[in-house]
N, C-alpha and C positions, 0 to 999 in steps of 0.2 A: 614634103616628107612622104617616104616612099615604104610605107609599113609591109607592101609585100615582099620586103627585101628583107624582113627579120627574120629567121631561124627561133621558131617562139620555141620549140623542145630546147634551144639553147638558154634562152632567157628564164626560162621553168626551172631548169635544173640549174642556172646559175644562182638566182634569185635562193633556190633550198639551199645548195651548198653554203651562199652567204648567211645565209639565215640561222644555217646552223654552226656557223664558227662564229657569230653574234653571239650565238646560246653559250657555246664555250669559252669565248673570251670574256664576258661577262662573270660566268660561273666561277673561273678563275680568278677572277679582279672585284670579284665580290664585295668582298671587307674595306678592301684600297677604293673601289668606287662608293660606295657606301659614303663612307670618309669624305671622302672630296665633293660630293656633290651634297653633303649636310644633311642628309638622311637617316631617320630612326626607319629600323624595319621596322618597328613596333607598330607603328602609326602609317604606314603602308597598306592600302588595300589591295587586295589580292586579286587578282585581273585578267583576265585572257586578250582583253583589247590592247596593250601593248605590243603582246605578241604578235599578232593578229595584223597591227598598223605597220607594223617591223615589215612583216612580209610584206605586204601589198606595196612600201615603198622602195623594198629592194627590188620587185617586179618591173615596177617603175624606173625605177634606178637602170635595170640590166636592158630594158628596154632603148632606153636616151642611148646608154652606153652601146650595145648595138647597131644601133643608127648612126651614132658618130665614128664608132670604128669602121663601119662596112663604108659610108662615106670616103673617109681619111684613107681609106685603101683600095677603093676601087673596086667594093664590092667583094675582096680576098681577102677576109681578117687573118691575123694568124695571134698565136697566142702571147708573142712575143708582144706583135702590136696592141693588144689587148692591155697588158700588162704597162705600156709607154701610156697610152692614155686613158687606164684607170687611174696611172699615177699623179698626170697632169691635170686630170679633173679634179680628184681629190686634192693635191696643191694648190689649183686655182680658185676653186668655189668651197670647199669643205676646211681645210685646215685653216683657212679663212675667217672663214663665217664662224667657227668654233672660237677662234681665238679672240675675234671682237666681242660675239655674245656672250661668252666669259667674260670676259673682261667687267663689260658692264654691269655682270650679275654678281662680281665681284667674288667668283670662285677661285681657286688658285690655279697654277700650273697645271698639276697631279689630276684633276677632273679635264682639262683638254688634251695632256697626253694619252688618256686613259681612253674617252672616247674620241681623240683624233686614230690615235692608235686600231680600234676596231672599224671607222670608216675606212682606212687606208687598206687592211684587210680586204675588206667588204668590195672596196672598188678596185683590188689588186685582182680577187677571185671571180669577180664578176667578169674583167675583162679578159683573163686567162680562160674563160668557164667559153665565157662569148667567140673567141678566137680561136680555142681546139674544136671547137665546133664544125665553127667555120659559115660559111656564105647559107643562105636556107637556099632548099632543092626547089629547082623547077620544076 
């Protein structure tokens, strides 16, 4: 694993960009997520360390993501390819893993649409973000 090959200005502002359409698609699906995941606000403590873990793994996220796209391309992302395999990640490992660990938590649909819906985002933007970027400078 060849880290001097990541564009980390790409990974930064991918990581914020995703971070902040998490904040907006959330704030929009508010009520609908609420609902689906069996949640009183009421009894919700109020917290920055969500926030906080959100970022640090979409850094992580746009990181991997980086590394497999500049791999899978020969070192020449572009945003197009970006976009092919945030998809197939997200399909492979994410929409996944969401839909089994639902299952067994015994939530309905509506809570893995809801948050399959904002990772697909997440790793749509990331690798669009990672690929206009493009290759980090020598």
């Amino acid at each position: 694993m060849d880290l001097s090959a990541v564009n980390w200005l790409a990974v930064v502002a991918a990581a914020i960009v995703a971070w902040l359409f998490g904040a907006a698609w959330y704030m929009g699906l508010s009520k609908a997520w609420l609902k689906a995941a069996k949640l009183d606000p009421a009894m919700m403590k109020k917290s920055p360390l969500p926030f906080v873990i959100s970022l640090i793994a979409e850094l992580v996220m746009a990181t991997i993501l980086a590394l497999v796209v500049g791999a899978m391309t020969g070192g020449e992302p572009t945003w197009i390819a970006g976009l092919v395999f945030g998809f197939v990640l997200w399909l492979g490992f994410v929409a996944t893993t969401l839909s089994v660990n639902h299952r067994y938590e015994n939530f309905g649909w509506d809570l893995t649409l809801i948050d399959g819906g904002h990772w697909l985002g997440v790793l749509l933007i990331i690798g669009a973000v990672i690929g206009w970027f493009g290759a980090a400078a020598t």
